[in-house]
N, C-alpha and C positions, 0 to 999 in steps of 0.2 A: 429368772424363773418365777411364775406365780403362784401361788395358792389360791386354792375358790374351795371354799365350803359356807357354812351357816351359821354365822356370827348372832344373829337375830333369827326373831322365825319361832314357831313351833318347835324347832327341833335344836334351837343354838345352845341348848342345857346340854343338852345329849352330845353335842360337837363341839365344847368349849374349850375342850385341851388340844383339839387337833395343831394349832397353829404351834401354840408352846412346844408340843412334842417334835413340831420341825422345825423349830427355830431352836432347840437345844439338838439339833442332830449336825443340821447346819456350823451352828456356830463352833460344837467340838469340831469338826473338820478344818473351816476355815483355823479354828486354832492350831490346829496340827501344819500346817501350811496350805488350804484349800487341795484340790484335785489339779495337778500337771502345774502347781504353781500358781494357780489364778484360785481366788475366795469368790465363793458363789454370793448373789444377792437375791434379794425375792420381792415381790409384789404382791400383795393380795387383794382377792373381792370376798365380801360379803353376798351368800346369793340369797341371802333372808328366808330358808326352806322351802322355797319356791322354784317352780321347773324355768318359768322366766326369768326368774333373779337370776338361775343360773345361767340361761343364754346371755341377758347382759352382762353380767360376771365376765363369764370368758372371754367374750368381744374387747370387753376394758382390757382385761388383761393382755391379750393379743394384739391388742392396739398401740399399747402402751410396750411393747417388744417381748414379751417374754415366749423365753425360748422355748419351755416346757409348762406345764402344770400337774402340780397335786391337788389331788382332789379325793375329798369326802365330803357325802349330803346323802342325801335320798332322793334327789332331784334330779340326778346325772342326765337322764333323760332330755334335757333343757338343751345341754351344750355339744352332747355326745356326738350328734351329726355332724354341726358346725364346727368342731375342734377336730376331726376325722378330714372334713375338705377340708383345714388350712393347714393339716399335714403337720399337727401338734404332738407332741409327746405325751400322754395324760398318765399319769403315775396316783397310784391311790388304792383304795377299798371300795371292790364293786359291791354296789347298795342294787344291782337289778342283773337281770341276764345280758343286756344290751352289751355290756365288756364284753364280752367270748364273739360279739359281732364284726365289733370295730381293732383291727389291728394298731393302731396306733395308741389302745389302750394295756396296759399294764399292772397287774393286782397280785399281791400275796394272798387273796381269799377270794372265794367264790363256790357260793353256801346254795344259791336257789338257779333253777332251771325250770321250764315248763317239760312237765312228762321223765324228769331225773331224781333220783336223790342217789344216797349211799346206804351202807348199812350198819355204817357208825354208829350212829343215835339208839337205834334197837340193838345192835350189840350193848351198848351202854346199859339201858334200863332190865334184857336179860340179865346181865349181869349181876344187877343190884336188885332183881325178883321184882320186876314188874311184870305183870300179865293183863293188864288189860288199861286200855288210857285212854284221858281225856283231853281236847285242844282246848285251851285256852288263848285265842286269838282274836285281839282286835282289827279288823279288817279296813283298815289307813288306808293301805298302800299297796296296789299290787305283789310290792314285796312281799309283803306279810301274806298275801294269799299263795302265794306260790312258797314262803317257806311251812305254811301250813298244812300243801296240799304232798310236799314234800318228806313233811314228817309222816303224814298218814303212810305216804308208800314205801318207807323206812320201817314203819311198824308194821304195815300188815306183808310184807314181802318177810317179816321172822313169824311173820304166825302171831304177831303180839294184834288186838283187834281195837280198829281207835271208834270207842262207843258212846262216844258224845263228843262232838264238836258245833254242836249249836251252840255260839258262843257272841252273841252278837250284844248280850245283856249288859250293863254297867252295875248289877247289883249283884253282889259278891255273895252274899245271900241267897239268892236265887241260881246261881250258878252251881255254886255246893250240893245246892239241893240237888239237880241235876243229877251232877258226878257222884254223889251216894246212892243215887234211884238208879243209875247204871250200872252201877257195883267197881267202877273206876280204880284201880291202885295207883294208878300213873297219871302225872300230870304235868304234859307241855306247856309250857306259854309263852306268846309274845305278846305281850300286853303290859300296859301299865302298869308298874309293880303296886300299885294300891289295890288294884282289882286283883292279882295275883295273889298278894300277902290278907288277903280279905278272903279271898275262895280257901284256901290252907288254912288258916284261924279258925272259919266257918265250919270246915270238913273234923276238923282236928277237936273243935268243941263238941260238934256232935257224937263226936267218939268213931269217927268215920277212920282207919288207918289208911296214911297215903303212906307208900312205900319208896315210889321216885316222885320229885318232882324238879322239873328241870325249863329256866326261865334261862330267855335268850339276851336278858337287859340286865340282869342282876350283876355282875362282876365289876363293882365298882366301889372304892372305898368309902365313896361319899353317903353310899346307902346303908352303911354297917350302922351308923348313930338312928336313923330311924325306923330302919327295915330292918336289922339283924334279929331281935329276938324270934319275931313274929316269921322270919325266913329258915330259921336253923335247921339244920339236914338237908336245905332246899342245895340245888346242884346249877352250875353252871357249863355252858359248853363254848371251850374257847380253842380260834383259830394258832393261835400264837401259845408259848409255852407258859403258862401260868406266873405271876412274878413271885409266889412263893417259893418258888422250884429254886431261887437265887444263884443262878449261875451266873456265869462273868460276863455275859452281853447283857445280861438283866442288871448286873450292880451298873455294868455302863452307860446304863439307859438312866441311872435313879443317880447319879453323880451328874451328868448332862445336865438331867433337870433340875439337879441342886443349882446347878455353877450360872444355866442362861435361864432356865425358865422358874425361877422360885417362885413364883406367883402361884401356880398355880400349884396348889395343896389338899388333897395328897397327890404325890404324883403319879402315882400309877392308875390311873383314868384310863377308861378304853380307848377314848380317843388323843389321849396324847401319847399312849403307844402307838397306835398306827400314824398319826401323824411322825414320830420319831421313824416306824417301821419306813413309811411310806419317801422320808427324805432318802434313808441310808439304802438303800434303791436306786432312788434317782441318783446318788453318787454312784452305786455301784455302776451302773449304766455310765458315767461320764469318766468312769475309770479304763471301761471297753475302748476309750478314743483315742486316735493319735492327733495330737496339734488339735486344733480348733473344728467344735464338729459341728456338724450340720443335724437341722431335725432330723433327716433319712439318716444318716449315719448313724446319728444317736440309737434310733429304734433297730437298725442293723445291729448294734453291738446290743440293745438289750436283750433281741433275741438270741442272741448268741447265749445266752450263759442259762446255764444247765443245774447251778448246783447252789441256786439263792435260801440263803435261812436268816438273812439280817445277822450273819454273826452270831449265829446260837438262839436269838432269838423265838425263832419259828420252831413249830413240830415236827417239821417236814422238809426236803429242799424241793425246789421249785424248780422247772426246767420250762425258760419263760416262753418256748416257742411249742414244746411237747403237751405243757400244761393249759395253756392259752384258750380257755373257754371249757374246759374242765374243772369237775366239782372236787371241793376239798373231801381226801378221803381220812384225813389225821386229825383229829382232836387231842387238847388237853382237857383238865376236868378239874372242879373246887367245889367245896364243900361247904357251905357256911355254917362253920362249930356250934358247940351246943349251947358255950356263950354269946354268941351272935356277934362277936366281936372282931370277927376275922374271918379267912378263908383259911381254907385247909386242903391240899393239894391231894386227891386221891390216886394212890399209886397201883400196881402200876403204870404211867400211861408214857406216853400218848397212845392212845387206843386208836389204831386204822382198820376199815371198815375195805369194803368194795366196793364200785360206783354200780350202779340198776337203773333199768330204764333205758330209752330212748326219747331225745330229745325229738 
């Protein structure tokens, strides 16, 4: 099996726990006795946050015999054709719409569509008295334009109206300005949490009250020591059940990571849970087999199964042929305390939305 994500790059901060989190999912199983008897093994590429790095990536990997791949980047784009003709397994977290194309691709999330969203997000911020909001979005990545355009037709499909998303500024300063001249209570962002925790400071010193504000990048424990004060109240919105929530596939995710992947500290990183999510998947899939399977089998038997949560894990179950290029309609939700020292799991959730639009 391979791995390809972004060790280096722009983006290898962001995906530094992906590998740990599947090499302690991994390794609990082969301790268990592997799958039918046999201990899986893995290979990985580096695709350096690049759409090329990724087409080399896979190539290597596929060269070099792997039977499958996990995959996380932003890059998928690179490989996604090329791993579809040679009839690859691709197991991971879609970073683009392109997964709901390619059948031989496999995800527990899948957040952006051109012309989709749900109504999760604005149920959310009704809820907590938002009435009127601002995007805060840096515009990288087609992703990020499409989860942008996404959140607008989430708010304005409740009637919430999104009145400033001229967001294209780097000074946090100026952006506030903005969202006070609008009269903004709400504020989305996918942006770099500086210009995020910069616009919120800015608004919040001017005596501007923001009611919701909800960042797509925040949920991470690594940002609590220099982001927490300056984030407090601030909300996150997460595929997967929250690890505060501490149920028994969460304590078995943070004991994994004790036992194979101690390095990396703290362990609950977004991306060494989906990397964790993303192995216990591709088992689940190898558990579908009889005797010795083949790629077509494999992906026979992934689609086969109807009722995926990672073992508690997840919000939601999955059903991977029903669901297969369809938007996430479940969310979890956390709250960064007023100490800024922690999340705070807001209950009760997971809050499920309806899917709107047409792709």
């Amino acid at each position: 099996m391979g791995i390809l994500y972004p060790d280096t790059g722009v983006m290898g901060t962001q995906f530094s726990g992906y590998r740990a989190g599947a090499t302690a999912r991994l390794a609990e199983q082969n301790a268990a006795g592997g799958v039918n008897g046999r201990k899986i093994n893995y290979i990985w590429q580096d695709d350096q946050s690049d759409p090329g790095g990724n087409l080399q990536g896979a190539r290597t990997l596929v060269g070099e015999g792997a039977f499958a791949v996990l995959e996380y980047t932003a890059a998928s784009q690179g490989s996604a054709q090329y791993l579809d003709d040679q009839h690859v397994p691709v197991v991971g977290v879609a970073d683009q719409p392109l997964w709901g194309d390619h059948a031989n691709m496999f995800t527990y999330t899948f957040v952006t569509d051109a012309g989709r969203s749900t109504t999760t997000l604005a149920d959310f911020v009704r809820q907590q008295g938002g009435t009127k909001a601002a995007l805060v979005v840096t515009y990288l990545t087609e992703a990020s334009k499409l989860y942008a355009a996404g959140v607008r037709q989430s708010l304005e499909n409740a009637g919430i109206p999104v009145i400033q998303d001229d967001i294209d500024s780097t000074n946090a300063t100026d952006v506030a300005r903005k969202i006070i001249g609008a009269g903004a209570d709400t504020i989305i962002a996918a942006s770099p949490l500086d210009l995020y925790t910069g616009v919120l400071d800015a608004a919040v010193s001017a005596g501007h009250p923001v009611k919701v504000a909800v960042s797509a990048v925040s949920y991470d424990p690594r940002l609590l020591a220099p982001y927490g004060k300056k984030l407090a109240g601030s909300y996150s919105q997460l595929t997967f059940a929250a690890l505060e929530r501490n149920l028994p596939a969460q304590h078995r995710f943070l004991q994994a990571m004790a036992a194979y992947s101690p390095e990396i500290q703290p362990a609950g990183q977004n991306s060494a849970v989906a990397g964790y999510i993303n192995a216990d998947m591709f088992i689940r899939g190898l558990k579908t087999q009889q005797g010795c399977p083949t790629r077509e089998s494999y992906m026979r038997g992934m689609r086969s199964i109807t009722d995926y949560d990672a073992d508690g894990m997840m919000v939601q179950k999955i059903n991977m042929t029903a669901d297969h290029g369809e938007l996430d309609r479940c969310s979890d939700f956390v709250r960064i305390a007023a100490t800024g020292d922690r999340f705070d799991v807001v209950n009760p959730q997971p809050l499920c939305g309806q899917r709107i639009g047409n792709g």
